[in-house]
N, C-alpha and C positions, 0 to 999 in steps of 0.2 A: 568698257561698254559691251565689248564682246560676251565676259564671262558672264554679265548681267543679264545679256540675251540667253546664253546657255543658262542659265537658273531659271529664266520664266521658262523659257524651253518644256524644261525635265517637268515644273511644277504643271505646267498643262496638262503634258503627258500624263502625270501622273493622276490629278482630276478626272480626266477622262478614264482612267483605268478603275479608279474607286467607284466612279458611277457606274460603271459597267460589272465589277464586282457584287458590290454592296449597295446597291440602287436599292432595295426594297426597304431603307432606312433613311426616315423623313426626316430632316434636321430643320426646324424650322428657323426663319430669320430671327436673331433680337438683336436690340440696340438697348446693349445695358452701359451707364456709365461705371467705371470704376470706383470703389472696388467693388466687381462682382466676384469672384473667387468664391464660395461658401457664405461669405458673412457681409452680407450688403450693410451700409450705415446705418439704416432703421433695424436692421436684425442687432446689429450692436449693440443697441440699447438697451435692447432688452435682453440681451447676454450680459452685461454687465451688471441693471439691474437684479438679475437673477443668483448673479453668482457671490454680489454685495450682500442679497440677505438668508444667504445660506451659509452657515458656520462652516461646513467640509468644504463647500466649493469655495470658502474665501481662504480657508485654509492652502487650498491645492492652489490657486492665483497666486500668493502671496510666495511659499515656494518658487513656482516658477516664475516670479518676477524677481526675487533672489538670483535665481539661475542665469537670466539674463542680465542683471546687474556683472556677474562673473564674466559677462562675454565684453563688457565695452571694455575692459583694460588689455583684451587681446587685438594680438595685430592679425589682418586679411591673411587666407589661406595662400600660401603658394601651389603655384604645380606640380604633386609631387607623387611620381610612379611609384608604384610598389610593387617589383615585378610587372605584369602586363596589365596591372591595373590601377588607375583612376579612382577605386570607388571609394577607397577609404575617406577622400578628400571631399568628393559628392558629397559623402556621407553626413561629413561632420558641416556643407556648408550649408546643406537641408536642415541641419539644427541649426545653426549658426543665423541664417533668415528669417528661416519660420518663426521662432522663440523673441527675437525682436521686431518683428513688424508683429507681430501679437501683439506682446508690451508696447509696442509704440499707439497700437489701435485701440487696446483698451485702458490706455490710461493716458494718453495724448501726449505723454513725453519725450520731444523731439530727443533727446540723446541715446533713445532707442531707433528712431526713424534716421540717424545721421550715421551710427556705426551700420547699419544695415544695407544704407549707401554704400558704404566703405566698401563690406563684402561683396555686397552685386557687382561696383565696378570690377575691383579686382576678378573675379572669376570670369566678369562677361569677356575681359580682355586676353581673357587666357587662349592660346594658338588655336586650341581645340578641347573639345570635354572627350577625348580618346575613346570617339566610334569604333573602335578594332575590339573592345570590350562594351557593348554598349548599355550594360545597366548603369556605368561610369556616366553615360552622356542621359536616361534617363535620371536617374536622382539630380544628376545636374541642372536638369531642365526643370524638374519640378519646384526643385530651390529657387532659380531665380525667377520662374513663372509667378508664383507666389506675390514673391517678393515688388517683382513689378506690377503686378495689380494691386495690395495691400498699399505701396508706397508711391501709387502713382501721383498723387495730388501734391505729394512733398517737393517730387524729382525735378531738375531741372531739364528743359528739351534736348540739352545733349546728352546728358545721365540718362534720359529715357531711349534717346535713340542707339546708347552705346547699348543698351540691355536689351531692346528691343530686336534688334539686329543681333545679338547672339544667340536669342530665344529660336530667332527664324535659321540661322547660319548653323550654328553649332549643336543647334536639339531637333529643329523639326527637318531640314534641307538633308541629313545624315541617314533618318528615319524613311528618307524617299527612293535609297540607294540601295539597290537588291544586296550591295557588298556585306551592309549592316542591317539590314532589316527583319534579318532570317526568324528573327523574336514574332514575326507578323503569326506563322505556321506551325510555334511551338504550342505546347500544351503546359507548358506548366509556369512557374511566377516570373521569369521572363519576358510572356506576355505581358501577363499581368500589369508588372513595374514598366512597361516601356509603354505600353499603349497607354495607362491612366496619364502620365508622363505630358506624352505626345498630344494627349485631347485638354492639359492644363495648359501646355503651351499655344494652343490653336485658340483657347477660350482666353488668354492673355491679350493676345496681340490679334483680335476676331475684326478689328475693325479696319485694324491695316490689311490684313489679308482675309477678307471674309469667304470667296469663295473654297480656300484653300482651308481655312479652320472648316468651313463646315466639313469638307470630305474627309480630312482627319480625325476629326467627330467618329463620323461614320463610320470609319476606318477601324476605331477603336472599337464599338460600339461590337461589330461584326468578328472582329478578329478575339477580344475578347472571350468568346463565348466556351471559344477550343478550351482552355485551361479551368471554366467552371464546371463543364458540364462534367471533368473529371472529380468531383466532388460527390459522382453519385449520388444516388437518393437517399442514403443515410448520412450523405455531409461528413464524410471521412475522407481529411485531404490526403491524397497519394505519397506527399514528401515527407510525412510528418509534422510534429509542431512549430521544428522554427522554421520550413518553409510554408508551413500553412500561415503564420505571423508575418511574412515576409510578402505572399503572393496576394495574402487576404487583407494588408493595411492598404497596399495600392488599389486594388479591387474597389476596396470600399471609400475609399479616396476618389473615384471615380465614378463611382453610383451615386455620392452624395454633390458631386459636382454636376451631373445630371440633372440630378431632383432640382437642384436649386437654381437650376440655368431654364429647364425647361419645362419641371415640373413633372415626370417621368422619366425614369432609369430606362426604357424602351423595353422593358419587359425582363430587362438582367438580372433581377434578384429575384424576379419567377421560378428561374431555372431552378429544377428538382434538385435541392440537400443543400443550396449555399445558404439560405439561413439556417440549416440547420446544422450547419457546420459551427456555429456560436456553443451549440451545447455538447459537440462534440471537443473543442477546447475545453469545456470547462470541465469536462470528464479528464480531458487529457493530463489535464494538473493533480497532480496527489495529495494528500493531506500532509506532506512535510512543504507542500510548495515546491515541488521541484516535478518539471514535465516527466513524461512518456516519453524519454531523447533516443525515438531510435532512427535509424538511420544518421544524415548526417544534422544530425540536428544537436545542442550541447547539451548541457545540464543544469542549464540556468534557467529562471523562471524570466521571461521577458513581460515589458509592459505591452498590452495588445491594446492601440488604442483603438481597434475596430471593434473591440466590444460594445464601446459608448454608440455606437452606430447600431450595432444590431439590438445593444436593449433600445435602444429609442426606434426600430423600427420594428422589432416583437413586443414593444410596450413591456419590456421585462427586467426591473430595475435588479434582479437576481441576479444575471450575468456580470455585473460590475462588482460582484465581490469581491472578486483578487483582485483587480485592478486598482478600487478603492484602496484595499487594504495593503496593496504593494506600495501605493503614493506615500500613502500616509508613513507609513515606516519609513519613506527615504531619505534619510537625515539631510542630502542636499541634492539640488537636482541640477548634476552636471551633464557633460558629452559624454552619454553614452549611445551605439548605433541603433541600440533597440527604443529609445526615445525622442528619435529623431522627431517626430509626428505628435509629439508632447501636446501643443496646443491644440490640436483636431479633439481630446476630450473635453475642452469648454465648449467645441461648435458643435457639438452631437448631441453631448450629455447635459447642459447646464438645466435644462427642465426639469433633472430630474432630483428627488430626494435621496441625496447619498446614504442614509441612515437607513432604506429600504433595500440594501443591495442584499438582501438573505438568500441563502442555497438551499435551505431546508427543504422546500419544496422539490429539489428535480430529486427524480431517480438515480437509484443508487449502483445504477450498471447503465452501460452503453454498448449497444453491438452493431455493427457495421459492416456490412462482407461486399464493400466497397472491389475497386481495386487494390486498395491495402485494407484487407481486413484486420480489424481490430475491435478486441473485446475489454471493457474497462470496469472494474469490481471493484465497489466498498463499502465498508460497513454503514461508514457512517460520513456526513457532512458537516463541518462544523468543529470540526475535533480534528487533532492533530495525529495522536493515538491512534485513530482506527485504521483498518487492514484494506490495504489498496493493493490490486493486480494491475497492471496492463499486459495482454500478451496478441502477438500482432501474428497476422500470414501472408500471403500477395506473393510475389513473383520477385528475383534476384533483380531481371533485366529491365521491368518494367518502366523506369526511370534511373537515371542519374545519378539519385539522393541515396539508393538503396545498399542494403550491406546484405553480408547471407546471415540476417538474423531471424528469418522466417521460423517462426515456432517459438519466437523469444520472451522473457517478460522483464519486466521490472517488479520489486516487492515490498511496501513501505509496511511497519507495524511500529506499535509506542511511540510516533514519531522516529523513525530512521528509516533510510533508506536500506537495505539486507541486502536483494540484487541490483546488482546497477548495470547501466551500460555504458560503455564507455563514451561513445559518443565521436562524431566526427575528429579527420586530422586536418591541420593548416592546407589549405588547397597550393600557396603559392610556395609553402616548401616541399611538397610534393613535386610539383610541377619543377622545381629547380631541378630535381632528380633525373628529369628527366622521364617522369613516369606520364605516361597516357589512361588519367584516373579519370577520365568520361567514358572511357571505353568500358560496357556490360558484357561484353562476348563471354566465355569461359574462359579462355587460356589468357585473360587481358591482364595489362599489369597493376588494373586497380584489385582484385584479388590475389596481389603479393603483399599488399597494405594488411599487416598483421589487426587493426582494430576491425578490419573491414571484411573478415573472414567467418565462418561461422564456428573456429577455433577460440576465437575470442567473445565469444556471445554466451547468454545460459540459456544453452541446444546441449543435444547429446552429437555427435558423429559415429560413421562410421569407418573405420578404418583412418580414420584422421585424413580423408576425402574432405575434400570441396562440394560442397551443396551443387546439385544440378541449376544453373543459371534460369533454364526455363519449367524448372520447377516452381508449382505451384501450392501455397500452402492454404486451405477453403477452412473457412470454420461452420462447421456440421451441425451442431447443434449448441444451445445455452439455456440457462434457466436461470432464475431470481426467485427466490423466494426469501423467507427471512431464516431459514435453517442451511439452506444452500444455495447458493452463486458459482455457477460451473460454466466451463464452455471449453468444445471438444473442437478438435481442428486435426485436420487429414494432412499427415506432410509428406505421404506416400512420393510424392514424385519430386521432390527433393532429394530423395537415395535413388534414383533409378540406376538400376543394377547393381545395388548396395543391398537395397532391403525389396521382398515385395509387398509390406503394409510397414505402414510408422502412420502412428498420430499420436496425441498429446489430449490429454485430459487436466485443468485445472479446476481449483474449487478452492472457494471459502467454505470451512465447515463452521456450520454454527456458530459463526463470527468470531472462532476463536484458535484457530488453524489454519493452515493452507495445504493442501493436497495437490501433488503432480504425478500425474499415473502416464507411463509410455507406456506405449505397446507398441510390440514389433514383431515382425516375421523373416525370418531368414529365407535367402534363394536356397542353393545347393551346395554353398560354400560358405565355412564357419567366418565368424564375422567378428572383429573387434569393438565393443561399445565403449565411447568415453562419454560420460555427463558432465558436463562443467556450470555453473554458477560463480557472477562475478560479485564481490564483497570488496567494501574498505572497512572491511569489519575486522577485530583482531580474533583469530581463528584457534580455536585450540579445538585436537584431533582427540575423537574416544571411540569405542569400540566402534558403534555402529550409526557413527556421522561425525556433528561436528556441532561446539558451542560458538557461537558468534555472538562477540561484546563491544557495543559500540555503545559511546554518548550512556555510561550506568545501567543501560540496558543489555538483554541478552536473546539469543532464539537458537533453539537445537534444530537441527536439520538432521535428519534420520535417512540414512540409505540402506536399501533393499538389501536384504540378509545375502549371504554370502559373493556379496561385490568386493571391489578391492577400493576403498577409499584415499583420499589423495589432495593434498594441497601443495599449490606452487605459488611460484608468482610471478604476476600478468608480467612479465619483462619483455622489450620489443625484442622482435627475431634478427632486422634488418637494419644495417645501421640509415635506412629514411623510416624508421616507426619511430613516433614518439613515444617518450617514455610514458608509462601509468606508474607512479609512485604510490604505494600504499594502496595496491589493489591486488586482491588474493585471487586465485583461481581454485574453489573446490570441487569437489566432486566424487563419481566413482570410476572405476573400468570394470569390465568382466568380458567371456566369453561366450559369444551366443553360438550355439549348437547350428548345425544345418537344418532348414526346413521345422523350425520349430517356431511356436508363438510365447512370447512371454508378456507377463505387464511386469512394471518397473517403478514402486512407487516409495519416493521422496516425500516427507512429509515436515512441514517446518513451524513450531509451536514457538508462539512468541511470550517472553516471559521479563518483567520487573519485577524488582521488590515494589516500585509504589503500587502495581494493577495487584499483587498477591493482597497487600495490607489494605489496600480500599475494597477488594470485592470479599474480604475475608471481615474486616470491622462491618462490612455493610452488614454483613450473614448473623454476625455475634451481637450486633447491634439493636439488630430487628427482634435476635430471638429476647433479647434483655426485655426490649420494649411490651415484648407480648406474653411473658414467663410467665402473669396474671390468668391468661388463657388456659394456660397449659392443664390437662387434668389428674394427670400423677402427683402421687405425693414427692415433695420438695427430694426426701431419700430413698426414694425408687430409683432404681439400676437406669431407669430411664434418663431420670436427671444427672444420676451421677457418667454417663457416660457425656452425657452436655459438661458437667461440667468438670471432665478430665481433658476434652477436647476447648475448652476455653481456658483452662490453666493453661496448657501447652502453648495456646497462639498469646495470650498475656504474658508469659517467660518469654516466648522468641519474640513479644513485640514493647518488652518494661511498661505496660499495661497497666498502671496501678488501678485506674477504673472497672479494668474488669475483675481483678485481686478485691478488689472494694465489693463487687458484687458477688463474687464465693468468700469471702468472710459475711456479708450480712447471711449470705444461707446454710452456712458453719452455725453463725453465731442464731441465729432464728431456731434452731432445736439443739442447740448443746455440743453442737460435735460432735453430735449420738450418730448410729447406724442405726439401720433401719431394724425391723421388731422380730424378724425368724435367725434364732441364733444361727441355723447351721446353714441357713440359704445361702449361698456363692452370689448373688443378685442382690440382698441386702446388705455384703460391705464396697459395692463397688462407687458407691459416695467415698469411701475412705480414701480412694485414689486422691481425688480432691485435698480433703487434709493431710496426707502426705506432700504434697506440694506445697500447701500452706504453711504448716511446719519448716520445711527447706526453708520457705523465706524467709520467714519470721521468726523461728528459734521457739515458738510457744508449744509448751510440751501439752497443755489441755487439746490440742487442734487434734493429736493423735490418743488420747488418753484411751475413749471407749474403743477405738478399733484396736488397739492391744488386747485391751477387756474381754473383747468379743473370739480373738485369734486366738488367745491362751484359752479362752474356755474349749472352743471348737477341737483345738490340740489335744490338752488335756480330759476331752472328754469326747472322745471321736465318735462319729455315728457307727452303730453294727450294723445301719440297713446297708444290701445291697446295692451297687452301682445300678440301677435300673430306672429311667423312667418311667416305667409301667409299674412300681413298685409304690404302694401309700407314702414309705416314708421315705425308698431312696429318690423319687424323685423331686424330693427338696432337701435332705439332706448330705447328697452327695454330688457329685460335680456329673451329674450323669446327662447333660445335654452340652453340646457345643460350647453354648454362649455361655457357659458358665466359667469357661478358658481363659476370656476375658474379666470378667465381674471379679472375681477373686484373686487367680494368682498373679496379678502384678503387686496386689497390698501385700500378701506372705513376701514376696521379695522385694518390694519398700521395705519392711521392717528389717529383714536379715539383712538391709545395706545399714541401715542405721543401728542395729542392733551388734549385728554380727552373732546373732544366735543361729545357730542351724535348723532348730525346730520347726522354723518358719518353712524352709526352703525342703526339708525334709518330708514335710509333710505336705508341702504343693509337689514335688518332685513325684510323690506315689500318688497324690490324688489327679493330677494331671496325667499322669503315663496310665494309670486303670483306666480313663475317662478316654483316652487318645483309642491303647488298645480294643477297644469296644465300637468306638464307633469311627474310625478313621481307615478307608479302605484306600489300601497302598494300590490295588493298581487304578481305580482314576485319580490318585495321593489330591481326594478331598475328603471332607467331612460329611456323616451323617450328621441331621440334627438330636439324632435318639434312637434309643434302641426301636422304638415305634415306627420309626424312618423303612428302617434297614430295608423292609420288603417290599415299602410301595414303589412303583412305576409308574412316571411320567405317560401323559397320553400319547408321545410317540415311541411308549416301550422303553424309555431310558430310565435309570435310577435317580429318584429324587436326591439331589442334593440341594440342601437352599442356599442360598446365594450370600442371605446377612448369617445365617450358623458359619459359614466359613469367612466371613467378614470378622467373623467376631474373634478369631483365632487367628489370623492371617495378622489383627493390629493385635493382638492379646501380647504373641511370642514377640514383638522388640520390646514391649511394656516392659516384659518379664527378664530380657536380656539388659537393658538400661539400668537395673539395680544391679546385674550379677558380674562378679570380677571376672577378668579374661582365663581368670586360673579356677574357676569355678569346676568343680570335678564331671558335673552333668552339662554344662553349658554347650558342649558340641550335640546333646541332645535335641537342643531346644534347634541349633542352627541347622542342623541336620532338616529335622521335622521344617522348619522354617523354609527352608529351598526346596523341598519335596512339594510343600503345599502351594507356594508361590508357583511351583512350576505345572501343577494340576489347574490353576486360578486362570493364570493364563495364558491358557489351550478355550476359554470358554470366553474372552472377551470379544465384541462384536467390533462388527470396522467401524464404527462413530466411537469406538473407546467405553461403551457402557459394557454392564451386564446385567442380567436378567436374575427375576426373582427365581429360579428354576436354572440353575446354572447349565442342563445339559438339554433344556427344553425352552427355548427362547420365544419359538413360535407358539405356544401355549402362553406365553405370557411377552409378549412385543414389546412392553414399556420398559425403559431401563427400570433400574432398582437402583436410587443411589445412596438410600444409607450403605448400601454393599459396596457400591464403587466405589464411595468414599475410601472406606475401612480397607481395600484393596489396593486404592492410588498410595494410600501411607504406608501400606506397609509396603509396599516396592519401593516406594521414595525411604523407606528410612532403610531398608536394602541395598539400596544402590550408594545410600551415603556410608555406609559405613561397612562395605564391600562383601558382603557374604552374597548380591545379588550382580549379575553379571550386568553394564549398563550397556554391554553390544546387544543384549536380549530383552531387558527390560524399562529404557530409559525411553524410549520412542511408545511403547503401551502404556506408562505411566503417566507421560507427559499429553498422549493424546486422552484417557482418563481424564486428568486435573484439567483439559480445555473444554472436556464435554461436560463437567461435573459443572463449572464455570456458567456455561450455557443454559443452564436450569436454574440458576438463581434470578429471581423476581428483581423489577428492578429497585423494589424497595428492600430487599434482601431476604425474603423469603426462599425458603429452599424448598424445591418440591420434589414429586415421583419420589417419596419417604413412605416404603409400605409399612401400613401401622402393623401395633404389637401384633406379634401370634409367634405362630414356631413351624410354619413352612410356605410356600410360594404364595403371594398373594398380589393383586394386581396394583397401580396406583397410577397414580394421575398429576398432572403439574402442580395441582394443590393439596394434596394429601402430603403432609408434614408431621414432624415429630421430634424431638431432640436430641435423642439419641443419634438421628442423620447428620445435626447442624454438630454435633461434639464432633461426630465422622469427619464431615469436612475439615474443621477449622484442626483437626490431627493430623489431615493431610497436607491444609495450607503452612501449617509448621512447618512441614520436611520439607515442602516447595520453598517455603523461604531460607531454610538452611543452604540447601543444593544452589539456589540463587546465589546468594551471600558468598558460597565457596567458588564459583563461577568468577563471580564478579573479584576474588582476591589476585 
């Protein structure tokens, strides 16, 4: 009697102390019968009819009524610690109730309503739901709140007074004790979980104690607010995903218990950025389906069944995308803790039609400069494949959850994940350690936790320093367009007295790259930089970065010229780290100078064989389809360079379709060349029939280009080498592009021949044509003698862009027929690395070049029949090592992403300046096929270099 007096005592007390708090919060009276909880009887009805005549929702019922099928052959949970905490057990019996008084509600079958019995007793009789941790005594309380309103009409009076009486002893009487209540004053899901908790339990048992539930109400109601209003106005929760998942199911578990108790949430889902925090999840998630896991958060995609809540109160059946499509793929629906709230998507969502949950419509970036800022970038929705960023800034100390990964990202492309993060460690095998991992100070021992460093993050350091705790990382500016997705973030006070400027610049280039540019500034003492990036990628180290192969895929990652590149592995330091198995650390070091600024830019190009063969069939595809159009004759140097570049990608891809379609244009004129004997431009069809012959053994395919070679040999032109000349500038190799047209077929035939004639006489008509117009010091090409004197309109020497295009792919033509013992062949490779190294010194940062190789601003548009013909022959350089790939494999590869970027999505290729013979402007739709043969010679080598990657 006494301690009964002492309990109404305290609960007085405590009434009078809410009313005097939180007085300006109306709770009005009601007298609802049970079950009120969410889903009154008459709501049932129509929750089930609803979910009967919809195929997904009868789908997702039928699941989880499987699910709870799984739970009646278990026995009642015992009480069981795990370390200082209770909540594993909460956990599982919030599944455990919830899941069967559903099943039992909506399908009326008592052997759901009898084992749910089973568990409420057992729990309600437990000593205590271990208030010393009290989310253990929250989740407790909401499990069998539930459960006692849902099953009240079944219970018997002393089953309802044992549950009753635990509801009020062990979850609300605990709540009233300054010892456990300290969740009232926090900010973050603490709150959250304990106060939604404590307002389910007061709306449980409102009739046995109604003036006490209303002020817990209230209690809740007011105390609440502290951890929303940290959601900012952009709706970026402060803990990350799985505490946004965590803080936000109870949140909304208690806004909808509101609405349906009283018909207003009292203005809580007003507060600025908590709806908008829905589409800031839905950002959070990448197109492999795996979160944004930074801080302590994992790397598992959980079910968020607060979504059905916020699309049913944004009216936006969008948001149930992943959710949908996470159910649906779950072969069974067992205990897991992220599905404890299972049955809340029939009470939210059932209105709605699943088959409308499309993403298409949100934007394709999200930015937030919340108190954790974070910025979220992708190409695209809907697709697995495209290029997702997350990269986050905020403060060390700000919270709990946090790690020193300020300035960090994640990197998804082709479907994989590239950079990862590690993600939180076991809290209660820390804590057996003896470690104090709540503590944010600097020197605390939750920064000796090796994941939880910024050692183990993809940051750079300085001196292998610890990030300053009260450093702050702000993101400065962002943009969205559909060429670029960037966003810059100042991590300046993160190095204090390390660095005096650090920031970080990220970007999607033209949806087909990712760019990371630092910038730093040294104090007055030289500084050591290390960059790190985490991969479970398998990692092979080349001059000037690193190939990463995961899941058939691959992505080069290019670091800044003269760094010192590096791979380890993530191994713990301490023996309390848990291990990372199969997680690589790359990156660079170097040393930064005193008082100097540098940038520092990483560039990571992602690469398949299936993305090379579909945007390379699309490009050959489209040209087949519209070859009709085309206005050159079929054996114009025009087509024959199309169709030297479509031989090549039909060989690297056993193509007979497209062999199908250079034999009918063989077979359409004879296997003839075209009609000026001695033009270098009319045998470059023969290329073509030399390839055709390879395949097929038919000596007709090369008959007239012999015809044509032996005449040209045996009856050499006397004009001079001169373009300005009547007759040498068509009879003699007197313009650039004529390096290409001709002598690859003189050296087809000496491979098959083994005549010298051939090789003898491209060897002197090639070296007079070089000699004349090839100036060794910018080691490019004129296009002609005509050339030689004009200047560009900022004063520089014309060189064109496709004449050195044309020569750049001409010389591996011409070396692929000749033996390694060939007497002049060091000529060709010689010339070959000369010109490549003149080519580029001229390419621009997006990877193009310009019709005007040393005049860009006279002419802004790329040129990419030129870039074409420039990405191949560095690709076929680099494969076959005459080109160094620490110098040229990150310009190539950023080439082949921007070359990529200009293809239509029907496969059109543009910015192809039509014919002439110097700088000319063009535009997205200005094509021609000599550019699409360019390409698809480049996508060749891209696929070879892949193909050897991938061995």
């Amino acid at each position: 009697m006494k301690a009964n007096t002492i309990i109404i005592s305290f609960i007085l007390s405590f009434i009078l102390s809410v009313q005097s708090l939180y007085g300006q919060v109306n709770i009005p009276d009601k007298r609802i019968p049970h079950p009120r909880i969410l889903l009154t009887e008459k709501e049932k009805v129509q929750l089930v009819e609803n979910i009967s005549n919809d195929s997904v929702w009868n789908v997702l019922q039928q699941n989880t009524l499987k699910g709870c099928d799984q739970l009646l052959i278990t026995t009642p949970l015992e009480r069981r610690l795990e370390g200082i905490r209770l909540l594993g057990t909460s956990r599982e019996a919030l599944y455990r109730i919830f899941m069967l008084s559903y099943a039992y509600r909506t399908t009326g079958e008592s052997k759901y309503a009898e084992r749910a019995k089973a568990e409420l007793l057992a729990v309600s009789q437990y000593s205590d739901w271990n208030p010393s941790h009290f989310l253990d005594v929250a989740e407790m309380t909401l499990a069998v709140s539930i459960g006692y309103d849902w099953l009240y009409n079944i219970l018997d009076k002393d089953s309802r007074k044992i549950i009753r009486n635990a509801i009020l002893e062990k979850g609300i009487n605990p709540s009233l004790d300054s010892k456990y209540n300290g969740f009232l004053e926090r900010e973050n899901n603490w709150n959250q979980v304990c106060n939604t908790a404590m307002a389910y339990a007061a709306i449980a048992i409102m009739e046995d104690q109604p003036r006490l539930a209303k002020e817990i109400i209230k209690r809740s109601i007011e105390s609440i607010r502290k951890p929303m209003k940290r959601y900012g106005s952009d709706g970026a929760y402060p803990e990350g995903y799985g505490y946004w998942h965590y803080g936000t199911t109870y949140n909304v578990m208690l806004l909808a218990l509101l609405e349906q108790m009283y018909g207003t949430d009292f203005g809580l889902s007003d507060i600025p950025g908590f709806t908008k925090s829905a589409y800031y999840i839905m950002h959070m998630i990448s197109p492999t389906l795996q979160p944004f896991n930074f801080g302590d958060s994992d790397s598992g995609i959980r079910l968020n069944t607060s979504m059905f809540w916020f699309a049913k109160k944004m009216n936006d059946p969008g948001l149930l995308n992943y959710e949908v499509n996470y159910l649906l793929n779950l072969k069974k629906y067992n205990y897991e803790q992220y599905s404890r709230m299972l049955p809340s998507i029939f009470l939210f969502g059932h209105n709605f039609k699943l088959d409308k949950a499309k993403t298409d419509r949100l934007p394709l970036t999200f930015v937030a400069r919340n108190e954790t800022p974070v910025s979220l970038m992708r190409t695209a929705w809907g697709t697995k494949d495209a290029i997702y960023i997350g990269i986050k800034g905020g403060m060390p100390s700000d919270n709990t959850h946090n790690h020193l990964d300020q300035g960090s990202f994640v990197i998804d492309a082709l479907g994989v994940r590239w950079a990862i993060d590690l993600g939180p460690q076991d809290y209660g095998a820390l804590e057996k350690h003896g470690l104090s991992i709540w503590d944010t100070t600097q020197n605390s021992d939750r920064w000796k936790i090796f994941r939880y460093t910024n050692l183990a993050h993809n940051v750079f350091s300085i001196n292998d320093k610890l990030f300053d705790v009260k450093g702050r990382a702000e993101i400065k500016s962002h943009k969205n367009t559909p060429k670029l997705k960037e966003t810059l973030i100042d991590l300046s006070s993160l190095y204090d007295g390390q660095l005096s400027y650090a920031s970080r610049y990220i970007a999607i280039v033209n949806e087909e790259y990712i760019e990371i540019k630092d910038e730093v500034r040294t104090n007055t003492e030289t500084a050591d930089l290390t960059w790190r990036m985490l991969t479970k990628a398998e990692v092979k180290v080349v001059g000037d970065g690193f190939f990463l192969i995961q899941d058939g895929k691959s992505i080069f990652v290019s670091v800044p010229a003269g760094t010192e590149p590096f791979v380890t592995s993530a191994a713990p330091i301490r023996d309390f780290d848990a291990p990372n198995p199969n997680v690589s650390i790359i990156g660079y070091k170097m040393k930064l100078a005193p008082k100097t600024t540098q940038t520092l830019t990483v560039r990571l190009f992602p690469q398949s064989m299936d993305k090379i063969q579909e945007i390379c069939d699309r490009v050959a595809t489209w040209q087949i389809k519209n070859q009709s159009s085309v206005k050159h004759h079929a054996l114009d140097w025009t087509n024959g360079a199309w169709y030297k570049g479509l031989s090549e990608w039909a060989k690297e891809t056993y193509n007979e379709t497209y062999f199908d379609f250079l034999k009918a244009q063989g077979e359409r004129h004879g296997y003839n060349v075209y009609y000026r004997p001695y033009h270098a431009d009319d045998i470059c069809v023969s290329q073509m029939y030399l390839e055709l012959y390879n395949r097929y053994g038919n000596k007709n395919f090369i008959a007239h280009t012999i015809e044509r070679l032996d005449y040209v040999i045996n009856k050499p032109s006397k004009a001079p080498l001169e373009k300005n000349h009547p007759k040498g500038r068509d009879e003699r190799w007197s313009w650039c592009d004529a390096l290409f047209m001709a002598p690859p077929v003189y050296a087809g035939l000496y491979r098959l021949t083994g005549n010298k004639k051939y090789t003898d006489f491209m060897d002197k008509e090639f070296k007079e044509c070089t000699d004349s117009l090839y100036d060794k010091g910018a080691k490019l090409y004129f296009r002609d003698c005509t050339k030689i004197n004009l200047r560009e309109a900022n004063g520089e020497k014309q060189f064109w862009a496709r004449g050195n295009g044309w020569v750049l792919a001409g010389i591996p033509l011409i070396l692929d027929n000749l033996p390694k013992d060939y007497h002049n062949r060091q000529y060709y490779v010689d010339l070959f690395r000369d010109l490549a190294e003149g080519i580029l010194k001229t390419q621009d940062e997006r990877g193009s070049w310009h019709a005007s190789l040393l005049d860009s601003d006279s002419y802004p548009s790329p040129e990419n029949s030129a870039s074409a013909f420039f990405c191949y022959g560095m690709a076929w350089g680099i494969r076959n090592g005459l080109l160094d790939s620490e110098t040229y494999m990150e310009p190539m590869l950023r080439a082949w992403a921007t070359l990529c970027n200009y293809i239509h999505e029907d496969g059109k290729m543009g910015y192809i300046q039509p014919v002439g013979h110097d700088p000319k402007p063009a535009d997205e739709n200005t094509t021609d096929v000599y550019g699409v043969g360019a390409f698809l010679l480049a996508g060749s080598e891209i696929m070879k270099l892949e193909k050897n990657n991938q061995k």
